[in-house]
N, C-alpha and C positions, 0 to 999 in steps of 0.2 A: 238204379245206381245212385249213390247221395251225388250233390254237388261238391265242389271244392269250396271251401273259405264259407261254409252255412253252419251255422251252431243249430239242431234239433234235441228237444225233450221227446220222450216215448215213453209212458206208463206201461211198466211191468205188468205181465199174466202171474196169475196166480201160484203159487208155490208147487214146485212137484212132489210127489213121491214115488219118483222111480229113479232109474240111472239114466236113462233115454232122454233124448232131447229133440226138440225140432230145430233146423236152422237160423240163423238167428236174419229176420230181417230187416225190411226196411221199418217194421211197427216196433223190434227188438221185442216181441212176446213168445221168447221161449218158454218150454218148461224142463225142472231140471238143472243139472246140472252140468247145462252143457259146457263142450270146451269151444275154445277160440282159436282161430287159425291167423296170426297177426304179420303181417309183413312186413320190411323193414323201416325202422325208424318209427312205428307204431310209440306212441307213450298211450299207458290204460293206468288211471288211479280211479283207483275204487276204494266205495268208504261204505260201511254196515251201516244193514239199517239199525232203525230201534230195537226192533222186534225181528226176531227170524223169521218167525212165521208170518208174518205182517207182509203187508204189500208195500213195494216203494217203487220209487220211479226210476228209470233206466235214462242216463243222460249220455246224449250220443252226441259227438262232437266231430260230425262229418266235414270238415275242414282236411281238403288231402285225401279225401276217402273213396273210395271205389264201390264199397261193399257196405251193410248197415253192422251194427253193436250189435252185443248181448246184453244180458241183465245175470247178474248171478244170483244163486241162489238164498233163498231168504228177506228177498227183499234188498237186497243191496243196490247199491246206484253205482253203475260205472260209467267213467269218462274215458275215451278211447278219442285222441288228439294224434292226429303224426301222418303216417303212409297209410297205403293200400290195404284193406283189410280182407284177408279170405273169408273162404265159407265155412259156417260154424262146424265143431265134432260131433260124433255122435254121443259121446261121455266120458268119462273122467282120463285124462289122457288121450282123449279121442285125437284124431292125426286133425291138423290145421291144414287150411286150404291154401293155398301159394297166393303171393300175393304178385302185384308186378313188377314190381323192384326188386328182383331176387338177389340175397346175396347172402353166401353161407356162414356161418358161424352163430352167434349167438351166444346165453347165459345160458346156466347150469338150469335143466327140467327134463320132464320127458322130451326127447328127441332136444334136438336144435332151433325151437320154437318160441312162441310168448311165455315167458316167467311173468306172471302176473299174478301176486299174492295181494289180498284183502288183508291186509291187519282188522280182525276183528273187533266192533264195539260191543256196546252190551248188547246180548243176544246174539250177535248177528255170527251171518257163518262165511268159512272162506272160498273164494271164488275159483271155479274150475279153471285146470291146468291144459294149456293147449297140448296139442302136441306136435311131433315131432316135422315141423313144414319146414319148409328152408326160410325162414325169415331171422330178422337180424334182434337183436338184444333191444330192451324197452329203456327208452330216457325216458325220465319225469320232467313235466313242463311245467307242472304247477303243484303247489302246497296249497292243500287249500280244504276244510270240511264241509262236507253236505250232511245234512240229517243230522249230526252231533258225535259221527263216529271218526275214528280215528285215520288218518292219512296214510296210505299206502305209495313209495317211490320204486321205479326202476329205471335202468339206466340200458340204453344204448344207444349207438351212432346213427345219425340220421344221414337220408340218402345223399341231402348237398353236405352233408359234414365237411368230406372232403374237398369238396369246393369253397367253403368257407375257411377251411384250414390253409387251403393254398390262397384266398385273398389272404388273409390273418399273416402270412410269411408273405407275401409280397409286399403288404402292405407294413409289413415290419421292416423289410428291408430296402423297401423305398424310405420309409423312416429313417433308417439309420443311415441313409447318404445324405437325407436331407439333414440331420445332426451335423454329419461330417461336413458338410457345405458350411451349415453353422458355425461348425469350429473354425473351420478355416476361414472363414469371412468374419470371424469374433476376434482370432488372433491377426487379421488384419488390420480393422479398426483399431486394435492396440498398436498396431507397429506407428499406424496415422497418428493413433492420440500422441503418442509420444515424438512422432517425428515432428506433431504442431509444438510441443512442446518446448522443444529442440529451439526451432526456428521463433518460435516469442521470446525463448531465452535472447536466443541472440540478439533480435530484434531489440529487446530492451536495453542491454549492453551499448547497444549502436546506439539507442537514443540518450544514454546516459554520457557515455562517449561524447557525444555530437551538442548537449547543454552543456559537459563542462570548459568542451573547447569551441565554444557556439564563438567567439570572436576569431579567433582561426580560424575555424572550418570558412567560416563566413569574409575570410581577406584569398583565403586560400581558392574559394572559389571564382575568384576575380583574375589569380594569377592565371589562367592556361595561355597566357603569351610567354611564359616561361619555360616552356615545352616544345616550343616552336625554334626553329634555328632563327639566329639572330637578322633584324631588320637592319640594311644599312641602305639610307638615301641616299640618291642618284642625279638628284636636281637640289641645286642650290637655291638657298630662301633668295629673296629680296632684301638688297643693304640700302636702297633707296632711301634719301631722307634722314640718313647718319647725319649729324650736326660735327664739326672739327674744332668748335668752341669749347666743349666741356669733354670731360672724362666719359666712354661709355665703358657700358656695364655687358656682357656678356650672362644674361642667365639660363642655362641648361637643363633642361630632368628632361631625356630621353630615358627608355626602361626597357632595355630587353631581359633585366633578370625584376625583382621582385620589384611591385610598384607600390608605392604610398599614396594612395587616393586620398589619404584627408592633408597628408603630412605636405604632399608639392603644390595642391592650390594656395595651403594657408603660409607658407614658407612664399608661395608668388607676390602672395599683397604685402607682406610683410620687406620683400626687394623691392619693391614698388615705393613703399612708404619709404622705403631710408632713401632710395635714389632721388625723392623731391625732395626730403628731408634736405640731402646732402648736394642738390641743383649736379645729380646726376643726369645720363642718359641710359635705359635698361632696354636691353632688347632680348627678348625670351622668345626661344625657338625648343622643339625639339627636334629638328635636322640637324645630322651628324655631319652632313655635307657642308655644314660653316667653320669645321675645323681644319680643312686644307688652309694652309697660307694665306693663301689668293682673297679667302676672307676672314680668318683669325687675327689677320695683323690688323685689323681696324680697331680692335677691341683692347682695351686697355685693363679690364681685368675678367677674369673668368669667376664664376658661381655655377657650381656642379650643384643642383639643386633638387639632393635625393637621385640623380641619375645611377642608376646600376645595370649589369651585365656588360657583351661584349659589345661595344658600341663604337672601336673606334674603325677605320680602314689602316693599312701599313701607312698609307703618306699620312695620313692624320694624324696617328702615332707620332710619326714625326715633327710633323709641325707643333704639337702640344709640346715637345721634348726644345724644339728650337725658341718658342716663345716665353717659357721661362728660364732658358741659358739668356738671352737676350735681355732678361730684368723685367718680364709683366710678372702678374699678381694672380693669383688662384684660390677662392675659398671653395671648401669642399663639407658640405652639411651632410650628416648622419649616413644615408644608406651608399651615399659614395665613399664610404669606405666600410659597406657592409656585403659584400658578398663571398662567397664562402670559398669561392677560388678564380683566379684572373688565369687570363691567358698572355696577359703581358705582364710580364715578373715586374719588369721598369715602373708601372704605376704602382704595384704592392711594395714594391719595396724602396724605391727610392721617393715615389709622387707621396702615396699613402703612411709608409713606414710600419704598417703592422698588417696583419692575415687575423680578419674575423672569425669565429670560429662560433661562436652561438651567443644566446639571450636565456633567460628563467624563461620559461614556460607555463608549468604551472601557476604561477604568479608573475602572470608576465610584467605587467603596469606595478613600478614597486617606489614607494617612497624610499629614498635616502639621504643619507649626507655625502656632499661633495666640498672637497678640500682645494681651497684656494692655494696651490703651491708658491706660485710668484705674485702675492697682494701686490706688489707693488708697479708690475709691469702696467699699459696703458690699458691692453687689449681687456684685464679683469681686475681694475681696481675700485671697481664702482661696486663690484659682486660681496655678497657678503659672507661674513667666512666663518663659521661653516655656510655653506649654501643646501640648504634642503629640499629638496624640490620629488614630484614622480615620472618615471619615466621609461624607457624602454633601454636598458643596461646592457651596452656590449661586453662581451669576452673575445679578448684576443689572444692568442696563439702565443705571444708573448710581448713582455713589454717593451716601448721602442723608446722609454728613454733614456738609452744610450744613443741617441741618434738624433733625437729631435729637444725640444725644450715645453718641456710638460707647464700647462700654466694651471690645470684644472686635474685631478684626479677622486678618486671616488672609494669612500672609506667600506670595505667586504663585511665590516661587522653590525653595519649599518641596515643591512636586506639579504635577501637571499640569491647570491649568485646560480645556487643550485649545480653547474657543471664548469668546470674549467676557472676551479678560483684560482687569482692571480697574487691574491695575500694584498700586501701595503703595498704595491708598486703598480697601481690599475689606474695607467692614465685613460682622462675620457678628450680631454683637449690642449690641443699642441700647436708649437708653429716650430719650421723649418724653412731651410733655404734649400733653393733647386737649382744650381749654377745663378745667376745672380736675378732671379726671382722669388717670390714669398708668398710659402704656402701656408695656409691654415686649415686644421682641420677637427672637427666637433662631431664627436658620434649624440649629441645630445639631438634628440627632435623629431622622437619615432610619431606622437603626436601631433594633432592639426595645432592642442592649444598650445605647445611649448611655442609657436611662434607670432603667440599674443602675449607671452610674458616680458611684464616691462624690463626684467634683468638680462633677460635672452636677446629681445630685439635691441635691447644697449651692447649686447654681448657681442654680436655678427656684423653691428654698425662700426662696431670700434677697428672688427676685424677686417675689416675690406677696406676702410681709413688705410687701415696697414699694410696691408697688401697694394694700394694703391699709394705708397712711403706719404700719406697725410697724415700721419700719427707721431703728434712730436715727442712721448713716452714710447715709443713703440721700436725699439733696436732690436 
């Protein structure tokens, strides 16, 4: 019996002349034209020889094989590759030997057996027809010539076929989930790319946002004691060391709404200077508990110094309201009279006299002209007129002077109000009386430097002279 997986050559016997054959075997020296009995999945290409009558060699390709080859007639070389091979015919159409793999059906020949035609070359002749075994149809495995004759193909199913067909479909239909996985993990990655997309959009928005209002964003982060409910002190400061010789000064910036971080320390040294200037006494607190009686009366004039929110108690209230019926003196600098809504009407309306309502924004810091209304009062006649200066521009709700005595006003075509323009009637600074006390008040000084200008710090010196009745132009 051949081995499996061994390639053997076998030189042909001599040419017959009869129809009988001997079986073909493991030397492949029949004579004859014998037939072949091939079983399933067998491939046999045979090529002619030169000569018919000539001797050639028999190429047996025991690979898979059970059984040995033939040699057909004339000298031909056949290659027999595939399954189990039966026992040879005894002649032409002779019945084929079964092989082990049975399995019925087959190509067109005698019986249901090997079709194995030799296309002949020169001379050469064609090779005997099996017959009828139960073996299965011939595949061709190879193209290829021996001897210089021409190539014979047939075709049929080999025994693992079907086992290679059912890898081949499973292996295609493992494929196509792993596609489907693919798509669905490809149309996720897009839903990602573009969801990052999304989010860098934004992202850059925010940061374009956040450079143009990088000065805001950056005060705004300072305010969260603005979200808190308001601080009110519980212990009273220390009046120790009050002098009864000179005038004292009262200066305030307590902040439970918006705070000025540059605007109330430079606005402190700036009271500081005019109080030795003027052989004052200043005494700066931010306890709200100095405005009861008990120690407001000491004070002879009051300086709200940028203080804003709700900061007073009811009896404080009071007493701020009893100390200027009484004839003290009150100046009130920029953000004490910037917050956007009070809870005591009495300071917006009769202490303040107007309801702020907003500033530019986009341009917030804005050069203008400011119009000296009364040159000749004490409190701004040193100012010059136009006055042109930059700064941080309120808007109020409406103008107050029908109430008060506008000394300072600020010309709208000069900058950009941007919301709540007021036209020609946009006081920035006034004075009033409060039962027979004297108030002033100056939205100018959103700035540290507005209160290093020499016209400004002449401006707030003049004003608290007034308020304190030292101003002999000043009625």
């Amino acid at each position: 019996m051949a081995r499996f997986g061994r390639r053997r050559r076998v030189r042909a016997g001599a040419p017959g002349d009869g129809d009988g054959g001997g079986p073909a075997g493991r030397d492949a020296a029949g004579e004859g034209r014998g037939g072949l009995g091939v079983a399933p999945s067998a491939v046999a290409v045979g090529v002619a020889g030169a000569d018919a009558d000539g001797v050639g060699e028999g190429i047996v390709d025991t690979r898979d094989l059970d059984a040995g080859g033939g040699v057909a007639e004339g000298g031909a070389e056949l290659e027999l590759v595939g399954g189990t091979v039966g026992e040879a015919g005894d002649g032409v159409g002779g019945e084929g030997g079964a092989g082990r793999n049975r399995r019925p059906g087959g190509l067109e020949g005698a019986g249901a057996g090997l079709l194995g035609v030799l296309v002949a070359g020169d001379g050469g002749a064609a090779a005997g027809r099996g017959g009828p075994g139960e073996g299965g149809a011939l595949v061709a495995r190879r193209d290829r010539r021996l001897g210089g004759g021409a190539v014979n193909r047939a075709f049929a199913p080999r025994p693992y076929c079907c086992a290679v067909v059912r890898r081949i479909v499973t292996r295609k239909s493992a494929l196509s989930t792993q596609v489907q996985a693919y798509g669905d993990a490809g149309m996720m990655l897009k839903i990602l790319k573009w969801f990052g997309v999304v989010i860098g959009a934004l992202v850059l928005v925010l940061l374009v946002l956040i450079a143009i209002y990088w000065e805001l964003a950056r005060e705004m982060s300072r305010q969260l004691h603005m979200f808190a409910d308001p601080h009110f002190d519980t212990v009273a400061p220390s009046l120790t060391g009050l002098p009864d010789d000179r005038p004292i000064v009262l200066s305030f910036s307590k902040t439970n709404g918006f705070r000025h971080y540059d605007a109330i320390p430079a606005a402190q040294r700036m009271l500081e200077d005019i109080a030795n200037n003027q052989g004052w006494f200043l005494y700066a607190t931010e306890n709200n508990k100095v405005f009861e009686w008990e120690w407001l009366q000491n004070f002879d004039l009051v300086v709200l110094n940028n203080s804003s929110g709700n900061l007073y108690t009811a009896d404080q209230r009071t007493s701020i309201q009893r100390y200027l019926d009484e004839g003290r003196g009150l100046v009130a600098l920029h953000a004490a009279g910037g917050d956007r809504r009070y809870d005591w009407a009495w300071y917006r309306e009769a202490l303040i006299c107007a309801q702020f309502v907003n500033h530019p924004m986009s341009q917030h810091i804005q050069s203008a002209v400011l119009r000296v209304r009364e040159p000749m009062h004490g409190i701004v006649e040193h100012l010059p007129n136009p006055w042109v200066r930059s700064d941080e521009w309120y808007n109020f709700e409406r103008s107050p002077s029908d109430r008060v005595r506008v000394l300072v006003d600020i010309d709208e075509t000069s900058y950009d109000p941007e919301k709540n323009h007021m036209g020609e009637d946009h006081p920035l600074v006034w004075i009033h009386q409060v039962g027979q006390g004297r108030v002033f008040y100056s939205a100018l000084g959103h700035t540290g430097d507005t209160y290093t200008e020499p016209e400004y710090r002449e401006l707030v010196s003049r004003a608290m002279r007034w308020a304190l009745g030292q101003l002999a132009k000043g009625t």
